[in-house]
NULO-941435 format. One record per residue (C-alpha): x, z, y; residue in three letters. Coordinates in steps of 0.05 Angstrom, whole numbers, plus 32768, in hexadecimal, padded with zeros to 4 digits. Each point is the difference from the previous one (the first is absolute). Layout:
N
XZYALA
...
% end
This chain:
83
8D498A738A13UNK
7FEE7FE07FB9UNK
7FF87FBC7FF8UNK
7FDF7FCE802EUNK
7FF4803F8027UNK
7FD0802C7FD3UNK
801180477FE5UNK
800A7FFF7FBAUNK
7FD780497FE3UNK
802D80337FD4UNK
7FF47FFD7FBEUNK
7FE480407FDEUNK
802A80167FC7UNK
7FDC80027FC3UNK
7FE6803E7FE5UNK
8031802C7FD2UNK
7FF67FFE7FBEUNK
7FCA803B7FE6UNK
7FE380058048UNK
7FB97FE78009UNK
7FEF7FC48033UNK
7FD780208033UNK
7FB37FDA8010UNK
7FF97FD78033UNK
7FC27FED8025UNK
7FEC7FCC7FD2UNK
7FF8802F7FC7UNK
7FD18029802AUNK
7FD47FC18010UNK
7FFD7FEF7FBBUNK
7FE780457FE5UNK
7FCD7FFC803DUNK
7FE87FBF7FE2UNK
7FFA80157FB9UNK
7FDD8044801BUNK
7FCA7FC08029UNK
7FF77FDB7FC3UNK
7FF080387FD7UNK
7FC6801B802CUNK
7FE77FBA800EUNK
7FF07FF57FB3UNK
7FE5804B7FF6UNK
7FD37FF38046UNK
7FEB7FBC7FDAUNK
7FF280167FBFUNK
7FD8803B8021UNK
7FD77FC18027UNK
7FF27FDA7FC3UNK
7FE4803C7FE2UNK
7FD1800B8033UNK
7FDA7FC67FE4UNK
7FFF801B7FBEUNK
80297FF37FB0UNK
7FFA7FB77FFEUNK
80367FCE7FDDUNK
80097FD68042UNK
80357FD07FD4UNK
7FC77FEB7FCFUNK
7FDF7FC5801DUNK
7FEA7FE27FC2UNK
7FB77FFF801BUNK
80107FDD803DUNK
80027FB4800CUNK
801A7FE68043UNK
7FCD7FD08029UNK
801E7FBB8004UNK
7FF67FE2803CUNK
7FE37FB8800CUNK
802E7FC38000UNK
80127FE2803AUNK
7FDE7FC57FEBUNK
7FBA802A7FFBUNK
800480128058UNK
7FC87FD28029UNK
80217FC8801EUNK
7FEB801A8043UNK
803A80388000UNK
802A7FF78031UNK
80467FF47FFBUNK
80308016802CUNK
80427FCD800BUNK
803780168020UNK
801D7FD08028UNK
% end
């Protein structure tokens, strides 16, 4: 037995020189993701054209409502308290 009773794994010898690593699981799961991420933004861009050529970045147009103060509310809101 190793110490404090666990097994201790082998340890793989590294690959000789000129000889490829071979792919692991991981590298699978990260060509799968790529492969998602890629069809996600051709399926969006396909979405957004449904609703026609529009610059959706220029906002120059567009003001944002601001909304009343606090100050501005009836005095007969309620307020809740936690207590």
């Amino acid at each position: 037995m190793g110490q404090g009773g666990f097994n201790m794994p082998a340890q793989q010898a590294p690959a000789p020189v000129g000889e490829k690593q071979h792919y692991n699981v991981y590298t699978f799961l990260l060509v799968i993701a790529f492969v998602a991420m890629v069809i996600a933004c051709v399926v969006l861009h396909q979405e957004l054209m449904l609703f026609g050529e529009t610059n959706w970045w220029n906002t120059g147009g567009i003001r944002p409502s601001i909304p009343a103060p606090v100050s501005a509310l009836p005095s007969s809101t309620p307020i809740a308290f936690l207590g």
